[in-house]
C-alpha positions in Angstrom: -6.8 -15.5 14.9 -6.7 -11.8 14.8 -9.0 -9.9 12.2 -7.6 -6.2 12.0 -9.5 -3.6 10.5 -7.3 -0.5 8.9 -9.9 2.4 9.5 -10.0 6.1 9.2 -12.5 8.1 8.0 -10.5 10.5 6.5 -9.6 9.7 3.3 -6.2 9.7 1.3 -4.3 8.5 4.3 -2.8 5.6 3.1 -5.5 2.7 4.6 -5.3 0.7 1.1 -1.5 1.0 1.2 -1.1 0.2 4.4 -3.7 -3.4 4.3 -2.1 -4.2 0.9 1.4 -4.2 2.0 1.3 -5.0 5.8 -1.0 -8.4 4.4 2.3 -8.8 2.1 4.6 -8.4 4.6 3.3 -10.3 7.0 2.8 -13.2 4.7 6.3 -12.7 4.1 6.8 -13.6 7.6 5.1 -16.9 7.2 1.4 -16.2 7.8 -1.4 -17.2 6.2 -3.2 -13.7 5.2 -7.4 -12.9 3.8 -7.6 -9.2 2.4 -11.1 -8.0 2.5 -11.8 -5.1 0.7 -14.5 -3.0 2.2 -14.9 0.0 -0.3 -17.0 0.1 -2.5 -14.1 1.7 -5.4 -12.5 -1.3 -5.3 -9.6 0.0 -4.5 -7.4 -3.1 -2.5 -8.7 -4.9 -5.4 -7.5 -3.4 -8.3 -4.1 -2.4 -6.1 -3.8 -6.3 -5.7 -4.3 -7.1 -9.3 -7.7 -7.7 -10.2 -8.4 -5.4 -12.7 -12.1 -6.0 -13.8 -13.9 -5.8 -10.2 -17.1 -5.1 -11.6 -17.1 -8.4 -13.0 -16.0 -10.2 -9.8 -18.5 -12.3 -8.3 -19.3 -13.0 -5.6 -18.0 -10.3 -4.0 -18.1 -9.0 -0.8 -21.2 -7.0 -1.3 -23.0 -10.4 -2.8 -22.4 -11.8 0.4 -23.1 -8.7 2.6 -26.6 -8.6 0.6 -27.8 -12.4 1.1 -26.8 -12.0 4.7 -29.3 -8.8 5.2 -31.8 -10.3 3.3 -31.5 -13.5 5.6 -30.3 -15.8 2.6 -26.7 -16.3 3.8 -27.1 -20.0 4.0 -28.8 -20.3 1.0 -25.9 -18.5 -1.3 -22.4 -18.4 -1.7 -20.2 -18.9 1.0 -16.7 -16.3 1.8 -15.0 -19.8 0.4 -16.7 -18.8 -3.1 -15.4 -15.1 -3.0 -12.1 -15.5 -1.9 -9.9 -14.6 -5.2 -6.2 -15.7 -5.7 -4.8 -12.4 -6.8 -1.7 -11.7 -8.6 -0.3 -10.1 -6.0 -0.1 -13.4 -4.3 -2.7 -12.3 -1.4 -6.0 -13.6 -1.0 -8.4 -11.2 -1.4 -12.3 -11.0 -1.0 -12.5 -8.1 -3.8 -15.7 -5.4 -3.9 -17.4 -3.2 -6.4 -20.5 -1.2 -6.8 -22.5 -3.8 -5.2 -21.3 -3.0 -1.9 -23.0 0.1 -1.9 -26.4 -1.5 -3.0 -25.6 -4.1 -0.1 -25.4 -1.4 2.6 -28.9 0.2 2.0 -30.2 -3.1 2.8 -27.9 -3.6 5.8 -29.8 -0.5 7.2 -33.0 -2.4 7.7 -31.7 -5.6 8.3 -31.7 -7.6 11.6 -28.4 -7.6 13.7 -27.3 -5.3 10.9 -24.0 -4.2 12.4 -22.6 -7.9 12.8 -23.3 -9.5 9.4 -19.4 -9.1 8.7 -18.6 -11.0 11.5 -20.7 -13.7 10.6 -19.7 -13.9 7.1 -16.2 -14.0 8.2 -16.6 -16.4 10.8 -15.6 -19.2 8.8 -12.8 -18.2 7.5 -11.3 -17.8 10.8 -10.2 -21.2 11.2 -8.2 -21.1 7.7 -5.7 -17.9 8.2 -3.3 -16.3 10.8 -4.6 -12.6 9.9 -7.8 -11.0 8.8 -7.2 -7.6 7.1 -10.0 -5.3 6.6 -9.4 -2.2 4.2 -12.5 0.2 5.5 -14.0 2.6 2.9 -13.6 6.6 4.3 -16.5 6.9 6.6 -17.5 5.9 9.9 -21.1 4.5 8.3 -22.4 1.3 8.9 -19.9 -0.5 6.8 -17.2 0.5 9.0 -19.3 -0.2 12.7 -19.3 -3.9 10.8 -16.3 -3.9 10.3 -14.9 -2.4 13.8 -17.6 -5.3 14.9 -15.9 -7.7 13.3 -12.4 -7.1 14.3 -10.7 -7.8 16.7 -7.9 -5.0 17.0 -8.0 -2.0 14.6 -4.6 -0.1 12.7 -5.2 3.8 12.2 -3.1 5.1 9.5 -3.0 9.1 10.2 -1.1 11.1 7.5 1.3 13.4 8.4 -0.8 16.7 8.0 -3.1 18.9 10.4 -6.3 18.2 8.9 -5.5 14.7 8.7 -5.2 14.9 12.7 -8.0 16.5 13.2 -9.9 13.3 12.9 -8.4 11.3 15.3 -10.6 12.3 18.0 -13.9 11.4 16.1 -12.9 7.6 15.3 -11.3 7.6 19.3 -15.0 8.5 19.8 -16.4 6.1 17.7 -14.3 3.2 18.6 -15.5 3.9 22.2 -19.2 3.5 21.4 -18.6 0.0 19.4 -16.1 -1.1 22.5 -19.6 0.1 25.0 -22.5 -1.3 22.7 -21.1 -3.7 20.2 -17.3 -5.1 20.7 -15.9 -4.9 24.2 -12.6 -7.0 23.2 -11.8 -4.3 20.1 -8.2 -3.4 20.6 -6.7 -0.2 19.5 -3.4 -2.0 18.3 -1.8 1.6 17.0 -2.0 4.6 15.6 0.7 4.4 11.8 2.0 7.8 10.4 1.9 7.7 6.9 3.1 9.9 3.9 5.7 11.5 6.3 7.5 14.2 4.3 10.6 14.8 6.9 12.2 17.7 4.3 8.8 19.9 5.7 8.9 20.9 9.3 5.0 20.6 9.1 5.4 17.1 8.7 7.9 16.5 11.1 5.7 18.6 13.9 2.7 17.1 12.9 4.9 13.5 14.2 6.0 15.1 17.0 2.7 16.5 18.5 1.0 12.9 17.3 3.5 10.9 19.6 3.6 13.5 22.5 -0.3 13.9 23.2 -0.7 9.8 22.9 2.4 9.0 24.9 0.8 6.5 27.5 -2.5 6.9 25.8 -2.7 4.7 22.8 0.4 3.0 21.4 2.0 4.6 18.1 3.8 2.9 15.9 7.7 3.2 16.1 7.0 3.1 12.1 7.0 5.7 9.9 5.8 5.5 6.0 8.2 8.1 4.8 6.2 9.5 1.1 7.7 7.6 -1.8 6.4 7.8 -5.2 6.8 3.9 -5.6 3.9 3.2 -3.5 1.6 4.7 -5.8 2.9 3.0 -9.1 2.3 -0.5 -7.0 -1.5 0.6 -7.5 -0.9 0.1 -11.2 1.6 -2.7 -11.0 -0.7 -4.6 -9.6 1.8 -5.8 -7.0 3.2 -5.3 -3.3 6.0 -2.7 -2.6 7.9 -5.5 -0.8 7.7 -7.4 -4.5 7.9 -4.0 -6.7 10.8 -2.8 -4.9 11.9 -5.0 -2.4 14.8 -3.2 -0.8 13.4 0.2 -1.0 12.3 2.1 2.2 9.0 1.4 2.3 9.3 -2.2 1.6 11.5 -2.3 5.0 9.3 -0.1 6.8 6.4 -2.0 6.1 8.6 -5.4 7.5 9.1 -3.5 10.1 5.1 -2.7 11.0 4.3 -6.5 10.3 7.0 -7.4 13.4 5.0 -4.4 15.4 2.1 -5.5 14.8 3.2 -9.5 15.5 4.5 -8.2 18.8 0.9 -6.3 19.9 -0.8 -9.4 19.1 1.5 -11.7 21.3 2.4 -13.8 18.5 5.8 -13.8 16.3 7.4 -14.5 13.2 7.8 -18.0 11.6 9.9 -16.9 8.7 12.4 -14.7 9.4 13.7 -12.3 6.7 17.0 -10.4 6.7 16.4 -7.4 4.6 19.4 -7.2 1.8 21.0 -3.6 2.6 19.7 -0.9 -0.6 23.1 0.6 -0.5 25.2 -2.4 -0.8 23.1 -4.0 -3.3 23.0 -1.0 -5.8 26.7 -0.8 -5.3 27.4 -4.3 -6.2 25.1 -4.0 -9.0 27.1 -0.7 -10.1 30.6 -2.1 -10.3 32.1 -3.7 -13.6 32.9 -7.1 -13.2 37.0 -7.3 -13.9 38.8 -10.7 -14.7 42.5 -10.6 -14.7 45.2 -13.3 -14.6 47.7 -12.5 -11.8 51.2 -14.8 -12.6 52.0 -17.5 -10.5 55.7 -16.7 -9.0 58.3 -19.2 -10.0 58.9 -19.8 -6.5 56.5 -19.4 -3.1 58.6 -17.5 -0.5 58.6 -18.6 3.1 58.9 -15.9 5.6 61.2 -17.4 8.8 60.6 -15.5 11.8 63.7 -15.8 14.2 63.5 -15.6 17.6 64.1 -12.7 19.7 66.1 -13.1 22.6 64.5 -12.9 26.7 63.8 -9.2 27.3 66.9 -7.7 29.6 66.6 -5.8 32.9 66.0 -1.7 31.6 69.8 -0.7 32.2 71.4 -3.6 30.1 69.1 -3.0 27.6 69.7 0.2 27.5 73.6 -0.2 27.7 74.2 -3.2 25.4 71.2 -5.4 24.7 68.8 -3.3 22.8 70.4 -4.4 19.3 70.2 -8.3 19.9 67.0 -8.0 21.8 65.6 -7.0 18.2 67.2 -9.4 16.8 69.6 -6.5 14.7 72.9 -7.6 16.2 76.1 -8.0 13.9 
């Protein structure tokens, strides 16, 4: 059962998007799918739904705390935290606690794997794990990166935003050397993609040339569309706010990539309804006339032509009864 962190410690990249709607769409496909929000905002949260966070509890910074404080067994389990949101995702939601949980993770025994343990049951009960890590390559995210077992780096399409790819390359090295040996790049997603700009659409191109045979990136691209960020509000999925849109296709798409790098596949296939055909039919006035009956059906009698002739009779004398046009 993979768990899959979405990390990058740059923030604004699209790493809430991308666990929110890749847990959606590969639910979609017939998985059984835990969110775990790992930021202290509350942002996969609140994007799934759950509006009061700061009322949630347990949370995942409850459990995070009993765990440093070497009361896991004695409190709630992840069973206890795990919130049906409206979304329709699982999710184990976070608030302000979290960041009250990782000051006492910082003195706490086998303080980079009390993630993993906490999610350790859970691990029996769904297909995917998704982990939406806070901006920062802190001890929250080593526990999360030690937890996981592959990782999804969303990079937005922008220079800066590039930058950073060789510190969390870095960092995912140490946690392979020290902590996780099996952690699995499983690809690198471009995000907010602008393909109107030509710095966007260099940005793509120098991201998938200097990786080619490196580390895989995805064939996907999140182009930028303006209805991912009134989903936040919605409180629901792209693939349920706008199910035909762009983004709700792309993001199918990474949920088959992503099936594919983990060797496993799809149990319910979806065939996408076409955008264009769909607002067409939806465009066009329904008409209802009555077309007359004729008194009489006519039958159309095809008569046989004649066995072709050599070339010179036909050309002589035969051509006329050969098509069947002789007096």
């Amino acid at each position: 059962m993979p768990i899959i962190a979405v990390a990058n410690q740059k923030g604004g990249v699209g790493k809430t998007t991308t666990t929110l709607n890749l847990g959606a769409a590969l639910q979609e496909a017939g998985k059984s799918v835990l969110l775990v929000d790992l930021d202290p905002q509350g942002n996969l949260s609140v994007a799934a739904g759950i509006a009061d966070i700061d009322t949630v509890h347990p949370s995942i910074g409850d459990l995070l705390a009993l765990t440093a404080r070497g009361r896991a067994s004695a409190g709630p389990f992840i069973d206890n935290a795990v919130v049906a949101s409206p979304c329709g995702l699982d999710v184990v939601p976070s608030n302000s606690a979290l960041s009250v949980a990782e000051l006492g993770l910082v003195s706490a025994l086998n303080r980079e794997s009390a993630l993993a343990s906490i999610l350790k049951p859970a691990e029996a009960k769904y297909d995917y794990i998704l982990i939406d890590c806070l901006p920062s390559l802190g001890l929250l995210a080593i526990n999360a990166l030690r937890a996981a077992s592959g990782i999804v780096i969303p990079v937005q399409a922008d220079f800066l935003a590039v930058q950073g790819l060789a510190q969390i390359f870095e960092t995912i090295a140490a946690v392979r050397e020290q902590l996780n040996p099996d952690l699995n790049i499983l690809g690198v997603l471009l995000t907010l993609v602008d393909q109107r700009t030509a710095h966007s659409r260099e940005v793509v191109k120098t991201v998938r040339s200097s990786l080619a045979g490196q580390v895989n990136v995805f064939d996907t691209e999140v182009r930028l569309h303006v209805a991912l960020k009134e989903t936040a509000k919605a409180g629901r999925s792209i693939l349920d706010y706008d199910t035909n849109s762009p983004s709700a296709q792309a993001y199918r798409h990474l949920a088959r990539e992503v099936l594919q790098v983990c060797g496993d596949e799809a149990i319910i296939a979806v065939e996408p309804v076409s955008p264009t055909t769909a607002a067409e039919l939806l465009e066009l006035p329904v008409l209802v006339a009555t077309v007359p009956e004729p008194e009489r059906t006519p039958v159309a009698v095809r008569q046989p032509r004649a066995t072709a002739p050599t070339f010179e009779s036909f050309i002589v004398e035969e051509w006329q009864r050969w098509l069947g046009t002789s007096n």
